[in-house]
C-alpha positions as CSV (number, residue, x, y, z in Angstrom):
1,X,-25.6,29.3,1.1
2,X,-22.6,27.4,-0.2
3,X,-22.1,24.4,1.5
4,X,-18.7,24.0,4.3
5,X,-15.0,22.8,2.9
6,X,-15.5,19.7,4.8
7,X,-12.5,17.7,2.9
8,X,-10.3,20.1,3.2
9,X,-11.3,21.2,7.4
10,X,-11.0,17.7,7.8
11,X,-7.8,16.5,6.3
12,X,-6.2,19.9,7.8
13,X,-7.4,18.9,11.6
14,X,-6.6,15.2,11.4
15,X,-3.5,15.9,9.7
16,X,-1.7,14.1,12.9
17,X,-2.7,10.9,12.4
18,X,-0.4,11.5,9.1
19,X,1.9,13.3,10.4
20,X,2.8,11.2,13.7
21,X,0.2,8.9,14.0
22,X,1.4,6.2,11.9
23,X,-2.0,6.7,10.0
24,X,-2.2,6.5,6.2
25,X,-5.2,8.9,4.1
26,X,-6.8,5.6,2.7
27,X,-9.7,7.6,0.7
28,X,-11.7,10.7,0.8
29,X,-15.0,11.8,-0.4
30,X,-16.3,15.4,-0.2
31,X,-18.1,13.9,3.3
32,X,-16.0,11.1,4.1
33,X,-12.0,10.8,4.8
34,X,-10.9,7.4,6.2
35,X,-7.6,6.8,7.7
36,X,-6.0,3.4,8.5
37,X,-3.0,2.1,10.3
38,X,-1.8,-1.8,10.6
39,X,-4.5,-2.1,13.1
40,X,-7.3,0.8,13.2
41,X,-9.4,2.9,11.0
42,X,-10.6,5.8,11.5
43,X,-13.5,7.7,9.8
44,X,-14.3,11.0,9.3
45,X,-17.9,12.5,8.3
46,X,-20.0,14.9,7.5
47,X,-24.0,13.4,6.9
48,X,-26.0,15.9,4.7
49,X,-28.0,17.0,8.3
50,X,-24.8,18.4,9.3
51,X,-23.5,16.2,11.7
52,X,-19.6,15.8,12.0
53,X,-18.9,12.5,13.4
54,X,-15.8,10.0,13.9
55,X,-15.9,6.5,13.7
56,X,-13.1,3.5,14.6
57,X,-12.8,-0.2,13.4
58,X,-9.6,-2.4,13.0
59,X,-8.1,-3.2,10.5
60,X,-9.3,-6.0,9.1
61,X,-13.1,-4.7,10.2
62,X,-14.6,-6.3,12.8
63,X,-17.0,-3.4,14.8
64,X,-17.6,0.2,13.9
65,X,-18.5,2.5,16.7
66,X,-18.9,6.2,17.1
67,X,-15.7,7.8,19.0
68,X,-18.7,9.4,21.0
69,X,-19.3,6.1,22.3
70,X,-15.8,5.7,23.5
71,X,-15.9,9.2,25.1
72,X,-19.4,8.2,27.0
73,X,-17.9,4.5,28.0
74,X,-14.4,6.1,29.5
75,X,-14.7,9.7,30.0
76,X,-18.6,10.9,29.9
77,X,-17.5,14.2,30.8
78,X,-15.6,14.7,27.6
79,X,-18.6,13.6,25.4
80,X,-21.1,15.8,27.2
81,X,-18.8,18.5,26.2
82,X,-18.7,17.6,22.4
83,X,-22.2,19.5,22.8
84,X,-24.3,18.3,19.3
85,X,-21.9,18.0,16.5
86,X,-23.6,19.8,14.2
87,X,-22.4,22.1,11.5
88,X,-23.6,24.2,8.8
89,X,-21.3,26.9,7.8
90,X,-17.7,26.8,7.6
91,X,-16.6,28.3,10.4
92,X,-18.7,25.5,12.3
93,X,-17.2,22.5,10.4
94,X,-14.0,24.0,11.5
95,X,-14.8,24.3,14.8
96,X,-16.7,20.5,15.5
97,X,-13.6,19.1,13.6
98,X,-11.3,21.4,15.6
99,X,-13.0,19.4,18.8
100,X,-12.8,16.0,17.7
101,X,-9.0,16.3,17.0
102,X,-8.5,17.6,20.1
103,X,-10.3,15.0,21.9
104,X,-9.0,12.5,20.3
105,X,-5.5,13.8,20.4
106,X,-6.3,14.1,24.4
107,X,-8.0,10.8,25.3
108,X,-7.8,8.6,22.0
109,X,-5.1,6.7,22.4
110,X,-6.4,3.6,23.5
111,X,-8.1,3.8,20.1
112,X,-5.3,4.8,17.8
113,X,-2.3,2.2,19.6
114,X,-5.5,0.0,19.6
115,X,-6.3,-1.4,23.0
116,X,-7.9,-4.8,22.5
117,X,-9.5,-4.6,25.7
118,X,-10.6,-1.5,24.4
119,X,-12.1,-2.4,21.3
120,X,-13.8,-5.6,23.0
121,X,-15.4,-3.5,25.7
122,X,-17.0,-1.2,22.6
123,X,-18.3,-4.4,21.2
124,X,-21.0,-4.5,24.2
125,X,-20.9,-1.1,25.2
126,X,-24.7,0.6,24.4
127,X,-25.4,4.7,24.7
């Protein structure tokens, strides 16, 4: 089985942090694409066990967490919905990355304008 275009799935999906999100494409790695503004990164992967995941810090880093754990602190409904995250073939890759663009389109922008009060509540915020 050849393994999933992640690079490419995930620089197509989170093309709107480019495009309007006053995001730069800081690095990318056949797993890994990492996007940064004046304040925020964002972090894009894909772990060898198939898990897509999304992770924020600022900018300069101070405290990575999971977008999950954003969804499950502010809207638990949202995170349930994510389902696993995992991926294995292409069409899967497209499709987790397909619903964590859309999520965090929809209820990230706490995140991406970054919220301090925000950011300090993930700081002590467990799953």
């Amino acid at each position: 089985m050849t393994e999933p275009d992640f690079l490419k799935h995930a620089q197509d999906e989170f093309c709107f942090l480019v495009e309007s999100g006053g995001f730069a494409q800081v690095s990318s790695e056949p797993h890994r694409v990492r996007y940064s503004s004046n304040e925020v990164m964002v972090e894009v992967n894909y772990s060898g066990r198939g898990e897509v995941d999304v992770m924020f810090d600022e900018n300069p880093p101070s405290h990575r967490f999971q977008f999950r754990l954003f969804l499950k602190a502010y809207h638990p409904a949202v995170e349930t919905a994510l389902g696993y995250g995992i991926a294995n073939s292409e069409d899967e890759v497209r499709r987790e990355l397909n619903r964590f663009a859309d999520a965090l389109q929809r209820y990230g922008k706490p995140l991406l304008e970054h919220d301090r009060q925000v950011f300090a509540k993930m700081k002590a915020f467990k799953f």
